[in-house]
N, CA, C and O atoms as CSV, one atom per row, in Angstrom:
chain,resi,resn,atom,element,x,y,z
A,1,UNK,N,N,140.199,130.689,147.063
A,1,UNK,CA,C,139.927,129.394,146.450
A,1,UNK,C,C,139.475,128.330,147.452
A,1,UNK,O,O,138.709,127.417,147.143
A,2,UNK,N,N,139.891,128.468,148.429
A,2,UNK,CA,C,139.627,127.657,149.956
A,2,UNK,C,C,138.468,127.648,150.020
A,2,UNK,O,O,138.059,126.497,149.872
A,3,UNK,N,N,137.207,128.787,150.262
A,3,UNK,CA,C,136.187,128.864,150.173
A,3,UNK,C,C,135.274,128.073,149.456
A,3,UNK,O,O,134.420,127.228,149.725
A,4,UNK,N,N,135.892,128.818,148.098
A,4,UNK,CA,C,134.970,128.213,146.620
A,4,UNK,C,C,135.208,126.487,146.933
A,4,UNK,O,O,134.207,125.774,146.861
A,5,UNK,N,N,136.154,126.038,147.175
A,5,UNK,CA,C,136.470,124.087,146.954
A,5,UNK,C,C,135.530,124.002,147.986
A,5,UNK,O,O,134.368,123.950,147.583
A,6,UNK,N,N,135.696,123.971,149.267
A,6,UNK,CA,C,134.244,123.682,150.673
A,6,UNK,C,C,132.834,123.933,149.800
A,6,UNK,O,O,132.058,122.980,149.736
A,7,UNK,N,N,132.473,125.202,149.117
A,7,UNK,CA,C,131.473,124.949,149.083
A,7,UNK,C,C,131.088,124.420,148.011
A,7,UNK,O,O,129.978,123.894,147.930
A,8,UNK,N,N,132.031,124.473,146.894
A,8,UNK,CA,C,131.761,123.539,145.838
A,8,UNK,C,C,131.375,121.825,146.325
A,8,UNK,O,O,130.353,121.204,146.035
A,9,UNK,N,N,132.592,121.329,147.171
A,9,UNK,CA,C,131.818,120.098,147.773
A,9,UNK,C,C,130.721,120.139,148.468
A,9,UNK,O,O,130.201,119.026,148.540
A,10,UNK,N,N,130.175,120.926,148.988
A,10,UNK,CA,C,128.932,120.738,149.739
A,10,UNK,C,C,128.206,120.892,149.054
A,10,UNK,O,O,127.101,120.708,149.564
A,11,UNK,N,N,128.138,121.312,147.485
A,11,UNK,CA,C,127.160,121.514,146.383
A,11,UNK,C,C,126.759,119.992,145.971
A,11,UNK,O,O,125.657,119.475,145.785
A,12,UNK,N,N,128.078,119.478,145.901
A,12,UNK,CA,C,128.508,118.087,145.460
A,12,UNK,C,C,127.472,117.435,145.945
A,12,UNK,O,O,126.496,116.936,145.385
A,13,UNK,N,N,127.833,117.501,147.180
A,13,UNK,CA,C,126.921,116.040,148.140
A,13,UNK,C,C,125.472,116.452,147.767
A,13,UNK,O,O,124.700,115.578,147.374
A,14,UNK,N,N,125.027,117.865,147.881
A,14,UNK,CA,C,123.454,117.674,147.476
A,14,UNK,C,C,123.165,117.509,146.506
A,14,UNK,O,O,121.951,117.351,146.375
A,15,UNK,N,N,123.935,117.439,145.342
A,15,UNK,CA,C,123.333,117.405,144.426
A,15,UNK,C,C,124.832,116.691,142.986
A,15,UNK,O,O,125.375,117.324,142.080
A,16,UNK,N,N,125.074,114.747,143.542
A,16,UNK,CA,C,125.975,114.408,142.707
A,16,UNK,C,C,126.151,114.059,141.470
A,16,UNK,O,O,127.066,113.582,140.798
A,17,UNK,N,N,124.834,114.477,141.276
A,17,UNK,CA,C,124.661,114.271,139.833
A,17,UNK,C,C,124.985,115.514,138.713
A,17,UNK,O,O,124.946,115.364,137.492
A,18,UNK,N,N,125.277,116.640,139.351
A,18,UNK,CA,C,125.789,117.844,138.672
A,18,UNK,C,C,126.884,117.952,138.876
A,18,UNK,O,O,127.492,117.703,139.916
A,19,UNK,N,N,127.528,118.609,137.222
A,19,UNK,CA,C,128.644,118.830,136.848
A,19,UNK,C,C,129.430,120.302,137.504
A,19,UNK,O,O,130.616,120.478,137.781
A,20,UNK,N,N,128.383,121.135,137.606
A,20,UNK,CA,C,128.474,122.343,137.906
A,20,UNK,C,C,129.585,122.235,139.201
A,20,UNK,O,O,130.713,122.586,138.855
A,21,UNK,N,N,129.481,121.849,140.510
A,21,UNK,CA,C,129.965,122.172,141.582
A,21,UNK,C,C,131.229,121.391,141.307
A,21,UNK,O,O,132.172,122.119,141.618
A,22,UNK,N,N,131.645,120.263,140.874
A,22,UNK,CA,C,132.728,119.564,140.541
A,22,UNK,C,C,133.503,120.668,139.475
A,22,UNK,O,O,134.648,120.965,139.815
A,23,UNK,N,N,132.965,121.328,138.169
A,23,UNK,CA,C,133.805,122.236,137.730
A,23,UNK,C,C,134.260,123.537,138.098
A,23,UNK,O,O,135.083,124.261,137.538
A,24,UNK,N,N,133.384,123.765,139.446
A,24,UNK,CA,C,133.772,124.935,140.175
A,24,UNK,C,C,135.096,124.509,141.335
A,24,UNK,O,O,135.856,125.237,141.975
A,25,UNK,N,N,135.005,123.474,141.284
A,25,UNK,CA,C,136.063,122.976,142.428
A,25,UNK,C,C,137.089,122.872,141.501
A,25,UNK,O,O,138.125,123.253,142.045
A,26,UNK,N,N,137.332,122.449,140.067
A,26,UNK,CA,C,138.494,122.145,140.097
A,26,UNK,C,C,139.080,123.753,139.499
A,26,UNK,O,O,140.219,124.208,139.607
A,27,UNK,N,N,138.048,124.294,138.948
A,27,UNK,CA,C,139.006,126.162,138.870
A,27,UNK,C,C,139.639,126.230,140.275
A,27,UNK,O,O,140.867,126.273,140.342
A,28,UNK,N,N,138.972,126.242,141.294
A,28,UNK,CA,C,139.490,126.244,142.234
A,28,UNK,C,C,141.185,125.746,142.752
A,28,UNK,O,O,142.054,126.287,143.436
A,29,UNK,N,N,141.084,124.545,142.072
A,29,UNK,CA,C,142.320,124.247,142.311
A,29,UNK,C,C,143.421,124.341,141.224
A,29,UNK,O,O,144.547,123.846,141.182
A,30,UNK,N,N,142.692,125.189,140.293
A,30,UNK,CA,C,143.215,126.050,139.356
A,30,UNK,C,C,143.767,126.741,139.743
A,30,UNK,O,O,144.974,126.680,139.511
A,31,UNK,N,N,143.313,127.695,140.469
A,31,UNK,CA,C,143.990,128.721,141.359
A,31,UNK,C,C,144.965,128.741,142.276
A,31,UNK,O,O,145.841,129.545,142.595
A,32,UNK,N,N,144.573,127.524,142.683
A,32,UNK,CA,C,145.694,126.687,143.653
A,32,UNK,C,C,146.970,126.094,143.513
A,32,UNK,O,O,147.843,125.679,144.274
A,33,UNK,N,N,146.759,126.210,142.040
A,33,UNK,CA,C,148.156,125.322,141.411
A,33,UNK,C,C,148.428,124.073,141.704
A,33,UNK,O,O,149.476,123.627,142.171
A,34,UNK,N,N,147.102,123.307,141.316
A,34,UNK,CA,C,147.681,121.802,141.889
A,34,UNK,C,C,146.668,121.070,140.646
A,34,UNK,O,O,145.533,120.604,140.735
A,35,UNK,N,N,147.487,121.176,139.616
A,35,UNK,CA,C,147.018,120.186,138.757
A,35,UNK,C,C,146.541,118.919,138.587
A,35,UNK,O,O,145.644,118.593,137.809
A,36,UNK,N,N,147.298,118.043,139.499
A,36,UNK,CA,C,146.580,116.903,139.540
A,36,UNK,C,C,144.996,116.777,139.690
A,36,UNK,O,O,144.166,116.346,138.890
A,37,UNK,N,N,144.872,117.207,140.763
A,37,UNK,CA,C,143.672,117.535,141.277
A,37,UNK,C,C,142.398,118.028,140.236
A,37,UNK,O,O,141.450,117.419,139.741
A,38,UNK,N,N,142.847,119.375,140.167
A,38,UNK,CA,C,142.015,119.770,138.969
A,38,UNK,C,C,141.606,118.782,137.784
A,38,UNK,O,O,140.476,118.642,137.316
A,39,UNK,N,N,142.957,118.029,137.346
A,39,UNK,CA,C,142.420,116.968,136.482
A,39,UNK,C,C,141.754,115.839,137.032
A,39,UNK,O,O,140.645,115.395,136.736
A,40,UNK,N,N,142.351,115.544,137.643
A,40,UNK,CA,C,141.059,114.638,138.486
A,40,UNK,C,C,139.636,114.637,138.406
A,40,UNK,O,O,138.872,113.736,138.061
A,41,UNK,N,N,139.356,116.098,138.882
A,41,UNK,CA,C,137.974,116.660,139.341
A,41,UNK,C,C,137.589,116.685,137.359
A,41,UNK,O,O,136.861,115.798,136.912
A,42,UNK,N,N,137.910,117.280,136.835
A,42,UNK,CA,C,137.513,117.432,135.059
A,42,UNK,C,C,137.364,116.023,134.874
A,42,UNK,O,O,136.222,115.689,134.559
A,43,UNK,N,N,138.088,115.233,134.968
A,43,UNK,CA,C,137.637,113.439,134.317
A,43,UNK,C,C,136.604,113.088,134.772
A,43,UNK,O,O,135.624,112.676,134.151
A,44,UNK,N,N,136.810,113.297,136.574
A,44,UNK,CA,C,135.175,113.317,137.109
A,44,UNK,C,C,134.001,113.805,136.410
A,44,UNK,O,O,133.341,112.983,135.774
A,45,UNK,N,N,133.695,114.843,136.430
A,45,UNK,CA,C,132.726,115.253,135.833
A,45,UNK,C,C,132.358,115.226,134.085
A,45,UNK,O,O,131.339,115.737,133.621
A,46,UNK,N,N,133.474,114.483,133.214
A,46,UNK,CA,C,133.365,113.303,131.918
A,46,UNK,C,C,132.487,112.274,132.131
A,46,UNK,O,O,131.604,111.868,131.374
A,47,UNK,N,N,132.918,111.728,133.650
A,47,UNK,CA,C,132.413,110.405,133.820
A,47,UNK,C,C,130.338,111.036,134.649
A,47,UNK,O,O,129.313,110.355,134.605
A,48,UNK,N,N,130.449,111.995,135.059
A,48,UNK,CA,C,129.085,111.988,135.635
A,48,UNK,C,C,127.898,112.512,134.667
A,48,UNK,O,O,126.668,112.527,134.684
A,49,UNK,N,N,128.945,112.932,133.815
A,49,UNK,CA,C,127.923,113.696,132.029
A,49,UNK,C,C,128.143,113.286,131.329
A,49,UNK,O,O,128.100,113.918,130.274
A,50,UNK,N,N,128.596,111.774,131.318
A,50,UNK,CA,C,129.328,112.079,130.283
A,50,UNK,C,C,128.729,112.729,128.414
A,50,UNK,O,O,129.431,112.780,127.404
A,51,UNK,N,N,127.181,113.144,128.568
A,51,UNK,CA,C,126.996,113.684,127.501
A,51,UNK,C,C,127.104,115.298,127.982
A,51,UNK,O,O,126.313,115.988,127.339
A,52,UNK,N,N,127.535,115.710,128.513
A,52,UNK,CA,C,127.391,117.296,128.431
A,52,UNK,C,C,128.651,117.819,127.915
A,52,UNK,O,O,129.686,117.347,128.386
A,53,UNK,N,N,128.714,118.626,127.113
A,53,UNK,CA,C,130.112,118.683,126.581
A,53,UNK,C,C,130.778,120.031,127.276
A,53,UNK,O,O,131.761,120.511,126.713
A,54,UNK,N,N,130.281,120.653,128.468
A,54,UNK,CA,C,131.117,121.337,129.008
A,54,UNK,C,C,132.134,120.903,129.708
A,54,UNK,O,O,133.217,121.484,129.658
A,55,UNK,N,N,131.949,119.919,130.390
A,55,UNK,CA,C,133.077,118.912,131.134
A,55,UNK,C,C,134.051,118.616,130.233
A,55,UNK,O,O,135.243,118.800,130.480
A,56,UNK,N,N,133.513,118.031,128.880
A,56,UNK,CA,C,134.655,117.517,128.130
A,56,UNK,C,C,135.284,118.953,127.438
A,56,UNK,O,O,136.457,118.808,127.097
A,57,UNK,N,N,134.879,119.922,127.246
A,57,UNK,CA,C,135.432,121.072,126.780
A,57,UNK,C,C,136.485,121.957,127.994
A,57,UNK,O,O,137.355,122.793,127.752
A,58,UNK,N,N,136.156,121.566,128.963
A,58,UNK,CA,C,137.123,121.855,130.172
A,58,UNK,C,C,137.930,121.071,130.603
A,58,UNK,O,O,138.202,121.425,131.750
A,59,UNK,N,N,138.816,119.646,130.157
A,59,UNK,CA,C,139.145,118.947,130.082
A,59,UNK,C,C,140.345,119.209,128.727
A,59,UNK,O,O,141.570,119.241,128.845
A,60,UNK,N,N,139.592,119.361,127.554
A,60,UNK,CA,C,140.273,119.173,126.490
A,60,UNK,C,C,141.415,120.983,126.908
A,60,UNK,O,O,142.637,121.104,126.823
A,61,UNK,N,N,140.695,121.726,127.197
A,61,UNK,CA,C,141.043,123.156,127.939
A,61,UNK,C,C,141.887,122.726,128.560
A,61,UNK,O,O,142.863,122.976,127.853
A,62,UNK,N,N,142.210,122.277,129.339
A,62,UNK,CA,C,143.059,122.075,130.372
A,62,UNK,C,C,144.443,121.346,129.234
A,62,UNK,O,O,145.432,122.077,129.169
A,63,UNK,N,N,144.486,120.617,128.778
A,63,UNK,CA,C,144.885,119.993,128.159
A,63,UNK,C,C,146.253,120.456,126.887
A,63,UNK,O,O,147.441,120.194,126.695
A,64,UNK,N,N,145.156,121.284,126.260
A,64,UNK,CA,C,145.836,122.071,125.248
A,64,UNK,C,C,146.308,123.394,126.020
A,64,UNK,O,O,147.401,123.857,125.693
A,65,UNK,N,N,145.735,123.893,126.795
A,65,UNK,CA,C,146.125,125.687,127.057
A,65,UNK,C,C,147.088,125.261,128.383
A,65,UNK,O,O,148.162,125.850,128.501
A,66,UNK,N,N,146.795,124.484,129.140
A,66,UNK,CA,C,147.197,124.411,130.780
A,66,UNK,C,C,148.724,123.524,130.508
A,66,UNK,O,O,149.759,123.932,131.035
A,67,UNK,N,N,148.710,122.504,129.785
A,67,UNK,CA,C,149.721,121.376,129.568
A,67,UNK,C,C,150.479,121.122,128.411
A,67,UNK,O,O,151.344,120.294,128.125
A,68,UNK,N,N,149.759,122.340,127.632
A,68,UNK,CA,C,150.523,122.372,126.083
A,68,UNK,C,C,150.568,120.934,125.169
A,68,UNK,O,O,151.428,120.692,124.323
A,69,UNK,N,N,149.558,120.133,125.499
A,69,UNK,CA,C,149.684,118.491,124.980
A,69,UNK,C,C,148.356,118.480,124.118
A,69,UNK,O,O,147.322,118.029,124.612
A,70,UNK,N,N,148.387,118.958,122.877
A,70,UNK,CA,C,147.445,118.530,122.286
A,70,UNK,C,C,147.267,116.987,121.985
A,70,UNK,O,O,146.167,116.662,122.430
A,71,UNK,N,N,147.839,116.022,121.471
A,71,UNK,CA,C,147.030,114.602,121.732
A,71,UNK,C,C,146.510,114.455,122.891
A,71,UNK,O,O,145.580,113.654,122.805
A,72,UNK,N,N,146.684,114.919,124.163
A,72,UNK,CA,C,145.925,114.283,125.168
A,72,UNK,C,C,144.106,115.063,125.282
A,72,UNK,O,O,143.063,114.595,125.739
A,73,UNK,N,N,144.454,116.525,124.569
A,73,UNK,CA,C,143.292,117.341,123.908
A,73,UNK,C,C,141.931,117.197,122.749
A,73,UNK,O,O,140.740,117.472,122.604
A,74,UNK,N,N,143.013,116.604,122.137
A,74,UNK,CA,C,142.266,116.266,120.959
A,74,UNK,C,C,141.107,115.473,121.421
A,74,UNK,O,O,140.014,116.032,121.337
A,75,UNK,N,N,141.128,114.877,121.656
A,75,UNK,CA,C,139.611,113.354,122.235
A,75,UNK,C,C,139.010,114.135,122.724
A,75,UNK,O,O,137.908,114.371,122.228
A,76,UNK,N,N,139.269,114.590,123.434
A,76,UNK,CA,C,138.373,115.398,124.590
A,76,UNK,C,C,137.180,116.560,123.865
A,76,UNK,O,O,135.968,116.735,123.993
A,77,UNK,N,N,138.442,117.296,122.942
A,77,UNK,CA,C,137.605,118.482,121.812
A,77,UNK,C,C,136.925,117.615,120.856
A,77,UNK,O,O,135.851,118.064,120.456
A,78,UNK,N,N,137.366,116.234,120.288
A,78,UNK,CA,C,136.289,115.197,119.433
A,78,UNK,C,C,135.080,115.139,120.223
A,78,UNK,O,O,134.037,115.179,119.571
A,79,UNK,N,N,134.985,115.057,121.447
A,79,UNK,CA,C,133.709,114.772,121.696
A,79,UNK,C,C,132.655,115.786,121.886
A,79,UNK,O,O,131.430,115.677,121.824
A,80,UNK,N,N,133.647,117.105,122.207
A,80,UNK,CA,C,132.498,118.080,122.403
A,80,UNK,C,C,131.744,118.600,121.223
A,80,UNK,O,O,130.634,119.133,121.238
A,81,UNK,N,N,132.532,118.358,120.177
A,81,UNK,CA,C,132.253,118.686,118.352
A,81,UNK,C,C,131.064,117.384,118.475
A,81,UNK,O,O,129.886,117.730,118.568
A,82,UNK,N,N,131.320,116.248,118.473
A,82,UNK,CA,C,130.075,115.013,118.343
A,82,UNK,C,C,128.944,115.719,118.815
A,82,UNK,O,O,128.088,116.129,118.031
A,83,UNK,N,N,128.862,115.925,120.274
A,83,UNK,CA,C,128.021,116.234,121.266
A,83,UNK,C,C,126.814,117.791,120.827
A,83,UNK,O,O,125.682,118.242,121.001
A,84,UNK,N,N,128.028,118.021,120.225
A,84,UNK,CA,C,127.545,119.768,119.415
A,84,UNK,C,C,127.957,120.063,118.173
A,84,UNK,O,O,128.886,120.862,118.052
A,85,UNK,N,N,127.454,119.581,117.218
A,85,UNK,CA,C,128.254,119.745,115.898
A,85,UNK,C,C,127.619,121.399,115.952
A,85,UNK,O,O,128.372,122.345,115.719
A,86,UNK,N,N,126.627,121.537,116.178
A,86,UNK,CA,C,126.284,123.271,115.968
A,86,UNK,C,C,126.915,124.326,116.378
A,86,UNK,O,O,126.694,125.503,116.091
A,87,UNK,N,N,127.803,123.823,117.138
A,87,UNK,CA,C,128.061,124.703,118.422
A,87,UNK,C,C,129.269,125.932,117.936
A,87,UNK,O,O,130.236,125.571,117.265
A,88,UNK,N,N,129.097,127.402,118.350
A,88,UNK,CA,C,129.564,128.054,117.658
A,88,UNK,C,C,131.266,127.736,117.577
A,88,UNK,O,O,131.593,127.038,118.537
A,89,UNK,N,N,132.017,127.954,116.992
A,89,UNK,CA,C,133.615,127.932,116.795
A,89,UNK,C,C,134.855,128.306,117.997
A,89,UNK,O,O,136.043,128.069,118.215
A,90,UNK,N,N,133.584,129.124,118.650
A,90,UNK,CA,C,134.629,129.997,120.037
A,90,UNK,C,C,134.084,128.243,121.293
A,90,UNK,O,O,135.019,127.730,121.909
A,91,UNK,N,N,133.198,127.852,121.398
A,91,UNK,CA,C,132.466,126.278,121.611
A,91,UNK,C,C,133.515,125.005,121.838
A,91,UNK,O,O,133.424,124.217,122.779
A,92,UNK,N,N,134.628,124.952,120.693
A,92,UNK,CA,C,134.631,123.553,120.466
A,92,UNK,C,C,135.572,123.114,119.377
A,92,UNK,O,O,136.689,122.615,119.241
A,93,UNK,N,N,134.779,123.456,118.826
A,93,UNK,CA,C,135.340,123.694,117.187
A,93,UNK,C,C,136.873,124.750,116.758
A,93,UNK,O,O,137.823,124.496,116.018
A,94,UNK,N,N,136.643,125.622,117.359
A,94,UNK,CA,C,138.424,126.252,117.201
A,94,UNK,C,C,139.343,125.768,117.747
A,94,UNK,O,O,140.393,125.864,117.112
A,95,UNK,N,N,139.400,125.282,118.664
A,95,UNK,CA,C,140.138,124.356,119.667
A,95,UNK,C,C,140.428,122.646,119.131
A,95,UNK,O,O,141.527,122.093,119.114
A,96,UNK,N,N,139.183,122.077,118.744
A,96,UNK,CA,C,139.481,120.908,117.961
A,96,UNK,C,C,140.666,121.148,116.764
A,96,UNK,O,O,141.837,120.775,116.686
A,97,UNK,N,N,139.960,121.800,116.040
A,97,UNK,CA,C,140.996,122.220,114.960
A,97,UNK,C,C,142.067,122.531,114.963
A,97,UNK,O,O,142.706,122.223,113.957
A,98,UNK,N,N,142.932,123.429,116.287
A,98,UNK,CA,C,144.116,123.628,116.427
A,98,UNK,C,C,144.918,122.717,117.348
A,98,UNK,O,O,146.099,122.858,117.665
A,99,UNK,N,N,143.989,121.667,117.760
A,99,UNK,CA,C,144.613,120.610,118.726
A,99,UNK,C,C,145.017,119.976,117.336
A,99,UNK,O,O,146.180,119.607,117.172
A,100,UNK,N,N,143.940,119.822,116.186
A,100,UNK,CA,C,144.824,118.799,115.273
A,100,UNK,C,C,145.092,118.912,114.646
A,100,UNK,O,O,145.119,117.942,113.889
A,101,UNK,N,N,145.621,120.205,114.164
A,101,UNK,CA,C,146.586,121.050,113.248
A,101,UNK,C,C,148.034,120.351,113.656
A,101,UNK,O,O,148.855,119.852,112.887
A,102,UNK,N,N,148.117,120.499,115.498
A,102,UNK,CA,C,149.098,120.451,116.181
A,102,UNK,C,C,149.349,119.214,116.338
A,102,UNK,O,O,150.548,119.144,116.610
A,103,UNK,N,N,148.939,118.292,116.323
A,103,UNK,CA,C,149.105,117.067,116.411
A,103,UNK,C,C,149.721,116.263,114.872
A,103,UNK,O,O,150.568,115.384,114.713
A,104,UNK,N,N,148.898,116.991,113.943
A,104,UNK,CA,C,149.404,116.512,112.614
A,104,UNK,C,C,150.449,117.185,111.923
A,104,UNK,O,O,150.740,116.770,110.801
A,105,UNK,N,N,151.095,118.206,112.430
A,105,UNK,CA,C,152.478,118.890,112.588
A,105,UNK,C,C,153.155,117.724,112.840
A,105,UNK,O,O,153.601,117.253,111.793
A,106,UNK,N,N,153.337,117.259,113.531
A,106,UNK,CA,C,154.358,116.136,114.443
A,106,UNK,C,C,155.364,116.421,115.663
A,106,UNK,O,O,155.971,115.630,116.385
A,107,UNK,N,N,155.317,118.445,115.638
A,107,UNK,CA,C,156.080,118.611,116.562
A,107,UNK,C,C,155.520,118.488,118.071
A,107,UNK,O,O,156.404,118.531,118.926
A,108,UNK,N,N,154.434,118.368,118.456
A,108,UNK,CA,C,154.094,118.471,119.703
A,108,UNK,C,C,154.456,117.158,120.765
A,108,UNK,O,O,153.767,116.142,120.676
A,109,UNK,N,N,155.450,117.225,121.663
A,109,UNK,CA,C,156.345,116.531,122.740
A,109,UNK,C,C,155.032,115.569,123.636
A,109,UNK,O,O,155.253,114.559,124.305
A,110,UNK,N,N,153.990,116.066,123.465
A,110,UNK,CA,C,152.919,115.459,124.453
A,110,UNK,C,C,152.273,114.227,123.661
A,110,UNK,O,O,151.391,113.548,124.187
């Protein structure tokens, strides 16, 4: 993972306008077990696309699967559904839906 984060930043600097090397860094620190970080790096790359909905779909990911907190999920999967209403179900859309299944349950602690 050491590797992949160095050269993911050096992707960074040439090129900061892509999402790509920022979401390769924060798997990275996926691997690493240091969540903060990783979330960090995912908000980042919200804020540098903010229309591309892979960022926000790796975000809302993190969210629901990584932290078990669907409200903090849900927004995140709203936007990638806006961004892509087409987009197939495995996309966006299955994930929206069970973030707010879970949310409108009332049991979820997050």
């Amino acid at each position: 993972p050491a590797h992949a984060i160095a050269l993911a930043k050096r992707a960074r600097s040439a090129n900061p306008l892509s999402i790509d090397p920022i979401l390769v860094q924060a798997l990275g620190e996926e691997v690493r077990r240091r969540p903060r970080f990783q979330l960090g790096l995912l908000e980042k790359a919200t804020r540098v696309q903010p229309d591309n909905k892979e960022g926000w779909f790796r975000l809302g990911d993190f969210w629901l699967n990584q932290r078990n907190c669907p409200r903090r999920a849900l927004p995140a999967f709203e936007r990638v559904v806006t961004l892509d209403p087409q987009a197939r179900p495995s996309q966006g859309g299955d994930q929206y839906r069970r973030a707010l299944r879970l949310v409108n349950s009332g049991k979820p602690n997050c």
